[in-house]
N, CA, C, O and CB atoms as a CASP TS submission, in Angstrom:
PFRMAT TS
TARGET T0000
AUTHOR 0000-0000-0000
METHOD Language model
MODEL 1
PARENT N/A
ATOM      1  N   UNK     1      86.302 114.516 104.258  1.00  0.00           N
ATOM      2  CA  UNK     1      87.557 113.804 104.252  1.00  0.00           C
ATOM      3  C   UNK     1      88.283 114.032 102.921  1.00  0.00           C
ATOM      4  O   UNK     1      89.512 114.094 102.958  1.00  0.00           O
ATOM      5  CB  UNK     1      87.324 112.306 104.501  1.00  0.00           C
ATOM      6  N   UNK     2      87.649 114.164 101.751  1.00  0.00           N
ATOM      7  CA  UNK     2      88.109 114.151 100.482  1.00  0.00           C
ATOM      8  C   UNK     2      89.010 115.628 100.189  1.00  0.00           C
ATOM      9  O   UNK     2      90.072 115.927  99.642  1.00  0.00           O
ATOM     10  CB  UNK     2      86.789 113.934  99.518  1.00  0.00           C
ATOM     11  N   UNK     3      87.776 116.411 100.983  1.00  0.00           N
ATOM     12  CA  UNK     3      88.594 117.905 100.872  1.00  0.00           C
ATOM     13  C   UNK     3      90.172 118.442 101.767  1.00  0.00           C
ATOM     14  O   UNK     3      91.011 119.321 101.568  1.00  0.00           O
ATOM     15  CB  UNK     3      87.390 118.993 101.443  1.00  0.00           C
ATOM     16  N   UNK     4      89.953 117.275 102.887  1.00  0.00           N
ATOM     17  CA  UNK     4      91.055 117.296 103.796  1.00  0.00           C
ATOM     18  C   UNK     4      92.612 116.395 103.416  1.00  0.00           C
ATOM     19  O   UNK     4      93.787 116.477 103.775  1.00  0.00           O
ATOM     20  CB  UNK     4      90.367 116.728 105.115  1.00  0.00           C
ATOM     21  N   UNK     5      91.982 115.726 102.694  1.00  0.00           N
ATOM     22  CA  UNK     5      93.508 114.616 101.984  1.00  0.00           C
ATOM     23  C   UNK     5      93.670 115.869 100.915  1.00  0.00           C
ATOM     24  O   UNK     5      94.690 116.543 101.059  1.00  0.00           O
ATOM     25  CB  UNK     5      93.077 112.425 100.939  1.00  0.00           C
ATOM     26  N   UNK     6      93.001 116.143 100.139  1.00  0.00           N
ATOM     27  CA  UNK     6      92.969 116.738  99.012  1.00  0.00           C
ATOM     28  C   UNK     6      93.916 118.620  99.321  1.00  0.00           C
ATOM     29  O   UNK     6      94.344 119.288  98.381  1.00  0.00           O
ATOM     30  CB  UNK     6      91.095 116.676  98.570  1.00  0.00           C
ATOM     31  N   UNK     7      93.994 118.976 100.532  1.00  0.00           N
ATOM     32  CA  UNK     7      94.638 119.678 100.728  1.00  0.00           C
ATOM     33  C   UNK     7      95.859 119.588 101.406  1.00  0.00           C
ATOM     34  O   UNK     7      96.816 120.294 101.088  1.00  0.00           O
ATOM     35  CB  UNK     7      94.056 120.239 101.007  1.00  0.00           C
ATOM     36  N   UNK     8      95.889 118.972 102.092  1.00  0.00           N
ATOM     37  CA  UNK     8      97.246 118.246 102.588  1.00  0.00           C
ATOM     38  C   UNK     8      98.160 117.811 101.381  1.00  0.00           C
ATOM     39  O   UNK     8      99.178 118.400 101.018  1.00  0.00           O
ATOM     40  CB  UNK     8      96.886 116.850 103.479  1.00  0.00           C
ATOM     41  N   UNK     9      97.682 116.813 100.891  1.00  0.00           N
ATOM     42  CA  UNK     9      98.217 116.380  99.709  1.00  0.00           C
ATOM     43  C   UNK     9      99.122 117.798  99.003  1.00  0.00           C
ATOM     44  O   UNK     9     100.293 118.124  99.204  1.00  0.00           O
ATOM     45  CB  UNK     9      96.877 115.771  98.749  1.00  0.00           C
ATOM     46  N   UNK    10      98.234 118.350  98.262  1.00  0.00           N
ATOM     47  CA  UNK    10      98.614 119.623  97.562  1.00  0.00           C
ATOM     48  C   UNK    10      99.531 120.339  98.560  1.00  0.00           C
ATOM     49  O   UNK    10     100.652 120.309  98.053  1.00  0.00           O
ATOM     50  CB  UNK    10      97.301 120.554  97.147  1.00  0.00           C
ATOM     51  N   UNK    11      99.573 120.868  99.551  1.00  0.00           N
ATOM     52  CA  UNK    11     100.491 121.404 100.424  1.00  0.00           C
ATOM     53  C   UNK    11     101.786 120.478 100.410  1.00  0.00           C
ATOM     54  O   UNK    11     102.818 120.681  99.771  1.00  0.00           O
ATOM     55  CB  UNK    11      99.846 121.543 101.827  1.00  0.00           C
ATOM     56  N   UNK    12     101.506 119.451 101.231  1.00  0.00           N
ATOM     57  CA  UNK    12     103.224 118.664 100.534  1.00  0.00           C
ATOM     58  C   UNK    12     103.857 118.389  99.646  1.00  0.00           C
ATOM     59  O   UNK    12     104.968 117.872  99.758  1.00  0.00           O
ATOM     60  CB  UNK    12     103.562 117.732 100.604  1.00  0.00           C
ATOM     61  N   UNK    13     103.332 118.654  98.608  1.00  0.00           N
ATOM     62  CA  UNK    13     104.047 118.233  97.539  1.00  0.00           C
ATOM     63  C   UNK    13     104.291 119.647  97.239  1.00  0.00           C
ATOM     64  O   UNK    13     104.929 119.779  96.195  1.00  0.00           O
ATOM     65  CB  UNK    13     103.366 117.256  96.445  1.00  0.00           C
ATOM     66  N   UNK    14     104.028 120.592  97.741  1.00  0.00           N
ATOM     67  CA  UNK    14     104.201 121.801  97.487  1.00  0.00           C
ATOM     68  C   UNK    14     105.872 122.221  98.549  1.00  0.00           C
ATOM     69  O   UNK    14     106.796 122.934  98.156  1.00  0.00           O
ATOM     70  CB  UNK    14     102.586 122.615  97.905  1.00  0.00           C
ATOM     71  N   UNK    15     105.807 121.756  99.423  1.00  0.00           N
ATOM     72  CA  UNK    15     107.351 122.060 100.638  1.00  0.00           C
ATOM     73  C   UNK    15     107.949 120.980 100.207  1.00  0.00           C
ATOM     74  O   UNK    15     109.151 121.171 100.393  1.00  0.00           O
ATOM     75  CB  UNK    15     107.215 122.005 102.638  1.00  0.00           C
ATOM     76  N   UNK    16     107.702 119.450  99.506  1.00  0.00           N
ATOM     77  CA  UNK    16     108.619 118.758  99.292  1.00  0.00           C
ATOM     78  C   UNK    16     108.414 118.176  97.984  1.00  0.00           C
ATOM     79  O   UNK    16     107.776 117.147  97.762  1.00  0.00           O
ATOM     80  CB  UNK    16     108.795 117.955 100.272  1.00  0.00           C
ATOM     81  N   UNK    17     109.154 119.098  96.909  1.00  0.00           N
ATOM     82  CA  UNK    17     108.925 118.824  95.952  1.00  0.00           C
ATOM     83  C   UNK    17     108.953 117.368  95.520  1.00  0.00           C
ATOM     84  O   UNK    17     108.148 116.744  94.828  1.00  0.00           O
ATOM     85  CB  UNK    17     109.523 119.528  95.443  1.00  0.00           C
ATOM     86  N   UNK    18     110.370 116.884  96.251  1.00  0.00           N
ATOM     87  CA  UNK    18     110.726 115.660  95.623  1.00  0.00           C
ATOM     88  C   UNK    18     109.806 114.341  96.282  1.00  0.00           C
ATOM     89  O   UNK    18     110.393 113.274  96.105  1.00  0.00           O
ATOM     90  CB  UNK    18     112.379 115.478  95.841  1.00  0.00           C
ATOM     91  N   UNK    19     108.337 114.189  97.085  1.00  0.00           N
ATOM     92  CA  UNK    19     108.548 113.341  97.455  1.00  0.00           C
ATOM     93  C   UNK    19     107.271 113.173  96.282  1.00  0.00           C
ATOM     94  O   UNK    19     106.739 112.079  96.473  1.00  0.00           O
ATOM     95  CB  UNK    19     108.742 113.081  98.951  1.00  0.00           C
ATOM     96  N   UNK    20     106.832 113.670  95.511  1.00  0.00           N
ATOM     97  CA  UNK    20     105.817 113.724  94.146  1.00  0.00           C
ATOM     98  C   UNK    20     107.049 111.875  93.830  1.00  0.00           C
ATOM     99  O   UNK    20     106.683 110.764  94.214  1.00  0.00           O
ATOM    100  CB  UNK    20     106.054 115.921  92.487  1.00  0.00           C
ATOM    101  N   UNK    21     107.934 112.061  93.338  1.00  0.00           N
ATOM    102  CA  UNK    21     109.086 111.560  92.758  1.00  0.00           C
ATOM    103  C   UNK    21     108.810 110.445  93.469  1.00  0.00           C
ATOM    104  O   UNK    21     108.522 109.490  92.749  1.00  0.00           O
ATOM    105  CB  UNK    21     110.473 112.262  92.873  1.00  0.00           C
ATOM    106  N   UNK    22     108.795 110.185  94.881  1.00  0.00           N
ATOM    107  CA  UNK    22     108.742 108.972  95.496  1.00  0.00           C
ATOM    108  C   UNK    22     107.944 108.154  95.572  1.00  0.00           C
ATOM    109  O   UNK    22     108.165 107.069  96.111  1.00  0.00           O
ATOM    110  CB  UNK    22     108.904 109.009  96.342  1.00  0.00           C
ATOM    111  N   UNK    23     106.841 108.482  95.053  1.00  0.00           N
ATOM    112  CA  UNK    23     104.947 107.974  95.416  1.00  0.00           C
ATOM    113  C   UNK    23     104.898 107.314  94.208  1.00  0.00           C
ATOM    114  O   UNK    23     105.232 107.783  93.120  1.00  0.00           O
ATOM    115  CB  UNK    23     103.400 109.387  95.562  1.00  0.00           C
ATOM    116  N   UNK    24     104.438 106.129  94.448  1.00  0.00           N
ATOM    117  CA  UNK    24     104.325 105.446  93.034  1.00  0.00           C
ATOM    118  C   UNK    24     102.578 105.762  92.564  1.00  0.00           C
ATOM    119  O   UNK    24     101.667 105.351  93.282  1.00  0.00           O
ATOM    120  CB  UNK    24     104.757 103.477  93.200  1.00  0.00           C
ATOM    121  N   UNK    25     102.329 106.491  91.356  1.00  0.00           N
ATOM    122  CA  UNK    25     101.114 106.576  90.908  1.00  0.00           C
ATOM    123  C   UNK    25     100.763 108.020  91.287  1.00  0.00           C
ATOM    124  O   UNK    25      99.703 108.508  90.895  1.00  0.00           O
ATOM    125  CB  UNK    25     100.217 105.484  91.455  1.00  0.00           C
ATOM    126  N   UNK    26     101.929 108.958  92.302  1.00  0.00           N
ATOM    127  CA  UNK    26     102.097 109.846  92.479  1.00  0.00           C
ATOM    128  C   UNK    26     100.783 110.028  93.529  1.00  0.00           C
ATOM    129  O   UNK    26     100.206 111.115  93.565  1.00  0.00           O
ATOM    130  CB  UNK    26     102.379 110.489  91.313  1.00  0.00           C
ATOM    131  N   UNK    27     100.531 109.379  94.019  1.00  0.00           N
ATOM    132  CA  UNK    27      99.299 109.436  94.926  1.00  0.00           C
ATOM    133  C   UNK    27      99.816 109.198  97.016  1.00  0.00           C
ATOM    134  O   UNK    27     100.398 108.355  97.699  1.00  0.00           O
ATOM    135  CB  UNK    27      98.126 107.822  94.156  1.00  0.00           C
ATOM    136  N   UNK    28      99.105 110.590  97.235  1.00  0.00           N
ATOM    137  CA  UNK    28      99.432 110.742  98.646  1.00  0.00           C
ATOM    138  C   UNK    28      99.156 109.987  99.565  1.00  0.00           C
ATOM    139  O   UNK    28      99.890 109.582 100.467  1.00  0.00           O
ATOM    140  CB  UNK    28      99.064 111.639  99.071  1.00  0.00           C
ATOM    141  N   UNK    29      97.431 109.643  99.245  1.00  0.00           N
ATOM    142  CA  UNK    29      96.649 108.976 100.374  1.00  0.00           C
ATOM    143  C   UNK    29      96.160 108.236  99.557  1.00  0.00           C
ATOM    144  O   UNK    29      96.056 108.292  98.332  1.00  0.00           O
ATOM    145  CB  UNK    29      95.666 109.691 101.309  1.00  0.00           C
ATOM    146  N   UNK    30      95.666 107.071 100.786  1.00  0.00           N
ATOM    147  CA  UNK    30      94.773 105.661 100.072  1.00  0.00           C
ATOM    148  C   UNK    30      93.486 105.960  99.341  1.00  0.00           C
ATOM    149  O   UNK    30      93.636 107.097  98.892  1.00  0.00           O
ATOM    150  CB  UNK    30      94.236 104.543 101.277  1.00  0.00           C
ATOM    151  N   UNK    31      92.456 105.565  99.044  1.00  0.00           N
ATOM    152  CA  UNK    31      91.461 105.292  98.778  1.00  0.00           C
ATOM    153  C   UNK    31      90.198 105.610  99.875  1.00  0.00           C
ATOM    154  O   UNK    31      89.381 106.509 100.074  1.00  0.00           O
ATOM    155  CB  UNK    31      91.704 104.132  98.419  1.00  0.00           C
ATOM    156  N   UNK    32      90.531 104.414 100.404  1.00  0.00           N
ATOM    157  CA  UNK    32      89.408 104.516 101.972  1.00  0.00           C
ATOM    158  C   UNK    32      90.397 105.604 103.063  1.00  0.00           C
ATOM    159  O   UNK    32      91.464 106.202 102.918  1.00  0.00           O
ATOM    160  CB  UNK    32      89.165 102.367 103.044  1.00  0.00           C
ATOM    161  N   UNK    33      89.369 105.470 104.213  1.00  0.00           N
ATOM    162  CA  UNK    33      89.456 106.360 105.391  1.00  0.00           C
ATOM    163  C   UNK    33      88.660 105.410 106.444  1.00  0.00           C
ATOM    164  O   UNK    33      87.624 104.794 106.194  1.00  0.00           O
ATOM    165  CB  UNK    33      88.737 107.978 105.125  1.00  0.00           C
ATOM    166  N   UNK    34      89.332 105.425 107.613  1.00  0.00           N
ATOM    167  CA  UNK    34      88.974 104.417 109.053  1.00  0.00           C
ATOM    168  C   UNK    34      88.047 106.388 110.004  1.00  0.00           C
ATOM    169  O   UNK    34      88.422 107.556 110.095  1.00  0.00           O
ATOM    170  CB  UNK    34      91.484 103.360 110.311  1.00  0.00           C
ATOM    171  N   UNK    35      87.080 105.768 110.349  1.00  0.00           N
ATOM    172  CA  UNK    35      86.440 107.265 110.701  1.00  0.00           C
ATOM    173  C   UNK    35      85.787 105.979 112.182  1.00  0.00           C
ATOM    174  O   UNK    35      84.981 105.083 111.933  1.00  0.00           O
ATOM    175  CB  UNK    35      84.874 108.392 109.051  1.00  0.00           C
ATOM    176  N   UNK    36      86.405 106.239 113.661  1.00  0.00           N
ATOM    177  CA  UNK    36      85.902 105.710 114.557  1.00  0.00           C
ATOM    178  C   UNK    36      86.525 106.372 115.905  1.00  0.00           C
ATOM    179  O   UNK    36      87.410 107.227 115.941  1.00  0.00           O
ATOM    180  CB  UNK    36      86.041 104.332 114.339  1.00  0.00           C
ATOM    181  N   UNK    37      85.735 105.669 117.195  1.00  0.00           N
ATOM    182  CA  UNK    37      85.804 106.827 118.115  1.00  0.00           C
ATOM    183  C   UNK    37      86.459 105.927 119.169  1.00  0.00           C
ATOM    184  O   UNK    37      86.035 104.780 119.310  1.00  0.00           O
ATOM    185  CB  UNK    37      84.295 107.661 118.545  1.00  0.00           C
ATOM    186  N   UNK    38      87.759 106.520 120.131  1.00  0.00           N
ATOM    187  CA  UNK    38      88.008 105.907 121.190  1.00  0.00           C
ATOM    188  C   UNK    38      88.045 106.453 122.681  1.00  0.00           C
ATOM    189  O   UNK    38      88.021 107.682 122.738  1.00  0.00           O
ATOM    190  CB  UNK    38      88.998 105.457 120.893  1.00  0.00           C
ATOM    191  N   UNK    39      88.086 105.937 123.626  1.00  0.00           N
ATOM    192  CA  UNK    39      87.857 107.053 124.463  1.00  0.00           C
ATOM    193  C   UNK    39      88.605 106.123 125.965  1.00  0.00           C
ATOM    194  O   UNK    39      89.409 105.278 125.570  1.00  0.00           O
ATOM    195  CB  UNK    39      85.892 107.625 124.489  1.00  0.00           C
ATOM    196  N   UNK    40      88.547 106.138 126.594  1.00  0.00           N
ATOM    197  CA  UNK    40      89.253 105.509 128.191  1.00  0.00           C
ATOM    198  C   UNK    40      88.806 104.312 127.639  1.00  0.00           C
ATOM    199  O   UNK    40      89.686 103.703 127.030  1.00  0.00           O
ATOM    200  CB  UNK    40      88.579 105.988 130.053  1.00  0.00           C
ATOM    201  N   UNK    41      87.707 103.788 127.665  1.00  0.00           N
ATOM    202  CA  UNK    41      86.762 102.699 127.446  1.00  0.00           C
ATOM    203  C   UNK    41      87.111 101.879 125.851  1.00  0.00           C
ATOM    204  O   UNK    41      86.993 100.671 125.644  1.00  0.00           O
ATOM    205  CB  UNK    41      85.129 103.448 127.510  1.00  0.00           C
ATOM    206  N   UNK    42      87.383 102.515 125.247  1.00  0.00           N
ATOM    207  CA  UNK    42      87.799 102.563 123.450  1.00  0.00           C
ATOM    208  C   UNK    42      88.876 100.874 123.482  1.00  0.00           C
ATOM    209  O   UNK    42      89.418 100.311 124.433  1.00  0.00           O
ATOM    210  CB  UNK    42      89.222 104.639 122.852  1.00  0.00           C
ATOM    211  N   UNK    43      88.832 100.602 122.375  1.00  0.00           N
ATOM    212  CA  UNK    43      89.782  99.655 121.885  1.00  0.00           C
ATOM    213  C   UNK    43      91.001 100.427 121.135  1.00  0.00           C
ATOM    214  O   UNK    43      90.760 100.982 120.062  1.00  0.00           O
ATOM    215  CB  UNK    43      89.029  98.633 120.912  1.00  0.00           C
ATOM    216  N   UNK    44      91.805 100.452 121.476  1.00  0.00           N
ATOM    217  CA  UNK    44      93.230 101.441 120.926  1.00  0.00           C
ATOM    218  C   UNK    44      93.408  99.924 119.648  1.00  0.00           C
ATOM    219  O   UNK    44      93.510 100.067 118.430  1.00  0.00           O
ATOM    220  CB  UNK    44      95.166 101.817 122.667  1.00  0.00           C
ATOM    221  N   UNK    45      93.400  98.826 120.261  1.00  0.00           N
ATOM    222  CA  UNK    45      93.763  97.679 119.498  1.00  0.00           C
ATOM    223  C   UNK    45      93.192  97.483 118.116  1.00  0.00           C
ATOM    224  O   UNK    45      93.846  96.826 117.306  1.00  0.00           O
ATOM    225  CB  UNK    45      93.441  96.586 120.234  1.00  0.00           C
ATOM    226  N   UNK    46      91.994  98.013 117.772  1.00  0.00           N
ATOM    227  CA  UNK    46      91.392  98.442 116.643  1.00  0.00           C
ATOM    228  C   UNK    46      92.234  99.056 115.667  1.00  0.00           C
ATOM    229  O   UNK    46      92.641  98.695 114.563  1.00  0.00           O
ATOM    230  CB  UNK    46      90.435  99.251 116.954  1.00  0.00           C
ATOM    231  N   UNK    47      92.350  99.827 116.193  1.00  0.00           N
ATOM    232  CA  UNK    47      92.820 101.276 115.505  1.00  0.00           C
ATOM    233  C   UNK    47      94.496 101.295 115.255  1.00  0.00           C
ATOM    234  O   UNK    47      94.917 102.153 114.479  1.00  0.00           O
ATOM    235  CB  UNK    47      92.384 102.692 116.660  1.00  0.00           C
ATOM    236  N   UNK    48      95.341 100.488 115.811  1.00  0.00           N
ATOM    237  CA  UNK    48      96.500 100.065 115.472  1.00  0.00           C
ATOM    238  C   UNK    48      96.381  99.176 115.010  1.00  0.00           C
ATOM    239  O   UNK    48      97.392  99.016 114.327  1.00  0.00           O
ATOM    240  CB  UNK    48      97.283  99.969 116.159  1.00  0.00           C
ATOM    241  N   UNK    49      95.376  97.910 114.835  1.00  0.00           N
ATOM    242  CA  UNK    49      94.953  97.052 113.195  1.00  0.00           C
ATOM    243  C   UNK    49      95.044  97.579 112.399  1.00  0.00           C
ATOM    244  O   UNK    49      95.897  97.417 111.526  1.00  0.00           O
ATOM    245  CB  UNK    49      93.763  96.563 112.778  1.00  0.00           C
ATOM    246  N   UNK    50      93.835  98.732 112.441  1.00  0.00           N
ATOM    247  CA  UNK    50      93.879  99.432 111.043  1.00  0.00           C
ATOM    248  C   UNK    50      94.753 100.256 110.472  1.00  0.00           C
ATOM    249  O   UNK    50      94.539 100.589 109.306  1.00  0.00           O
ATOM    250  CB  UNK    50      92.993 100.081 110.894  1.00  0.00           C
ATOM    251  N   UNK    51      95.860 100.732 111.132  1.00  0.00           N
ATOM    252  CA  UNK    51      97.022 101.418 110.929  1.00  0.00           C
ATOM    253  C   UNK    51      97.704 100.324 110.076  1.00  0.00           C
ATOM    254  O   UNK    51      97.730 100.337 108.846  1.00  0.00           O
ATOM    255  CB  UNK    51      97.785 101.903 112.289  1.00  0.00           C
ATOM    256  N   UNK    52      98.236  99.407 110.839  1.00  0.00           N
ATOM    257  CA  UNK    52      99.146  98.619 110.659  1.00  0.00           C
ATOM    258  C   UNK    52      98.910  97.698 108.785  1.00  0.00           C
ATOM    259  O   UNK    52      99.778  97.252 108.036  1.00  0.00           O
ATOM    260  CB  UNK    52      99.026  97.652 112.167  1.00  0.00           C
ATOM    261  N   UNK    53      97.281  97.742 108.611  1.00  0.00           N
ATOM    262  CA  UNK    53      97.287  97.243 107.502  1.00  0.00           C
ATOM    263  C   UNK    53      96.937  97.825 106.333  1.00  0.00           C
ATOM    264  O   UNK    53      96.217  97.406 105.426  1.00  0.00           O
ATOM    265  CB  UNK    53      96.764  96.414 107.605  1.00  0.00           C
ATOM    266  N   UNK    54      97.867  99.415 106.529  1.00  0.00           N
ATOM    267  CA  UNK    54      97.451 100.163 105.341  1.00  0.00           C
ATOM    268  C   UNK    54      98.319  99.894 104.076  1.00  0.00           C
ATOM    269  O   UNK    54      99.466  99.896 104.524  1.00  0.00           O
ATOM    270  CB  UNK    54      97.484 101.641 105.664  1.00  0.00           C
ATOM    271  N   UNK    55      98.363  99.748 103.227  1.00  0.00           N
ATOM    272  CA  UNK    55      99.313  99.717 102.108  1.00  0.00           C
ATOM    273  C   UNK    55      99.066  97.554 101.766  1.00  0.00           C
ATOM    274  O   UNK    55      99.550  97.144 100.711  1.00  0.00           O
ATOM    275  CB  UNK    55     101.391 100.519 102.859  1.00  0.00           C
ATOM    276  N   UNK    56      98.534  96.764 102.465  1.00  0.00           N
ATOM    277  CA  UNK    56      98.440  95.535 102.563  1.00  0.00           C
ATOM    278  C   UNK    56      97.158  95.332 101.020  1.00  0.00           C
ATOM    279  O   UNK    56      96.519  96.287 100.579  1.00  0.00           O
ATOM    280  CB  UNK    56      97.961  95.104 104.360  1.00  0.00           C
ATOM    281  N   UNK    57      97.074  94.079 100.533  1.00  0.00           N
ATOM    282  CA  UNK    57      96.682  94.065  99.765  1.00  0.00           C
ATOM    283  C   UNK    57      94.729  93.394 100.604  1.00  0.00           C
ATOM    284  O   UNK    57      94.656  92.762 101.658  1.00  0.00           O
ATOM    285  CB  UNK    57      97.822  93.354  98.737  1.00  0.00           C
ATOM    286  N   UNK    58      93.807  93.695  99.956  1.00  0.00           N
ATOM    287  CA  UNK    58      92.502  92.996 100.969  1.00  0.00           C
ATOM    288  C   UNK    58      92.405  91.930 101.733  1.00  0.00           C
ATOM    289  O   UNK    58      91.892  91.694 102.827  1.00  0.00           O
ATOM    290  CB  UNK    58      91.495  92.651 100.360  1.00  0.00           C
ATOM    291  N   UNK    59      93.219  91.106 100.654  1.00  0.00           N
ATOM    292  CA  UNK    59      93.124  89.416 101.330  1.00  0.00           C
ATOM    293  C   UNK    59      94.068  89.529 102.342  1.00  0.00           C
ATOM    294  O   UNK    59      93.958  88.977 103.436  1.00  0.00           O
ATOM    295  CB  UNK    59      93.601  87.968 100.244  1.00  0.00           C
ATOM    296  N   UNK    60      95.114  90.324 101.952  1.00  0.00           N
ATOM    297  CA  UNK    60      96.269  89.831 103.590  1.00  0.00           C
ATOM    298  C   UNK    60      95.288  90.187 104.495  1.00  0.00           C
ATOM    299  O   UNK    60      94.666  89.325 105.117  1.00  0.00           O
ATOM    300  CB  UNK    60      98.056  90.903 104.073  1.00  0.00           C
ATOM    301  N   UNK    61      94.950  92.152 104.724  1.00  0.00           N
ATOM    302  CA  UNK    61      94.073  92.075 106.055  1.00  0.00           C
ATOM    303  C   UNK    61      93.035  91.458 106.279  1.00  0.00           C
ATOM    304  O   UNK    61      92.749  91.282 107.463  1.00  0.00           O
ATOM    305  CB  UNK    61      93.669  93.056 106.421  1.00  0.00           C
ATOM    306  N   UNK    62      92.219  90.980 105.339  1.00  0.00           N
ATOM    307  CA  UNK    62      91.201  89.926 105.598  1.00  0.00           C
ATOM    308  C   UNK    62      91.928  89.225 106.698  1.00  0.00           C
ATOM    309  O   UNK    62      91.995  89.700 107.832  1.00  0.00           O
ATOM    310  CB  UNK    62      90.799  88.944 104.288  1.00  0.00           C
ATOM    311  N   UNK    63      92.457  88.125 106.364  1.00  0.00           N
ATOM    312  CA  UNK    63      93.248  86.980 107.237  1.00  0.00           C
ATOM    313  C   UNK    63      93.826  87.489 108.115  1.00  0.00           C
ATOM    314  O   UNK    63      94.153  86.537 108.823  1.00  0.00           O
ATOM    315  CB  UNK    63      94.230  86.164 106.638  1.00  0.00           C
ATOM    316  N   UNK    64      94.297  88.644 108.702  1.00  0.00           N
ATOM    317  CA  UNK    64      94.721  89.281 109.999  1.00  0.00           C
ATOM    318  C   UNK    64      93.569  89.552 110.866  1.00  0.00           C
ATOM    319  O   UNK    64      93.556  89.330 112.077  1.00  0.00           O
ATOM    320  CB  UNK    64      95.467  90.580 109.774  1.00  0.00           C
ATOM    321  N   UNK    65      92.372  90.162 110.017  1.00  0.00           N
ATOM    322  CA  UNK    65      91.372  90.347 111.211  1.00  0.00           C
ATOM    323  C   UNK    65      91.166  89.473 111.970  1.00  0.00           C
ATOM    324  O   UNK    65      91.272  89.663 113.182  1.00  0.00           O
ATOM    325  CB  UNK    65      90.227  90.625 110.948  1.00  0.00           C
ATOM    326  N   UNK    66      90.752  88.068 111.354  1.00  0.00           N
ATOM    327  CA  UNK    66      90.418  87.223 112.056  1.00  0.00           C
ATOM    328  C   UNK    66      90.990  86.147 112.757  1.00  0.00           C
ATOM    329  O   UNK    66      90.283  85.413 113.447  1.00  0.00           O
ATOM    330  CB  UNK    66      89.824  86.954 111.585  1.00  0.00           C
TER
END
């Protein structure tokens, strides 16, 4: 995963120079990574939680999970 943000990253900021400029801390991607599996059977509802509470500080999504 590290090697895969880690190239992406570098590639965009490479076609868009300016969005280096927009990122505060100049940083592409978060920290963590959500790594889970869905399938017919799957919870989609999961996985648009975890979308939805990226950039949130711990305690907010804390109190959303539950």
């Amino acid at each position: 995963m590290r090697v895969f943000k880690s190239v992406t990253a570098r590639e965009l900021f490479k076609r868009v120079p300016t969005l280096r400029e927009e990122l505060w801390g100049e940083e592409f991607w978060t920290d963590g990574y959500y790594v889970g599996s869905v399938s017919k059977r799957g919870n989609w509802d999961v996985v648009e939680q975890y979308i939805r509470a990226q950039g949130m500080k711990s305690e907010e999504v804390q109190l959303r999970l539950f």
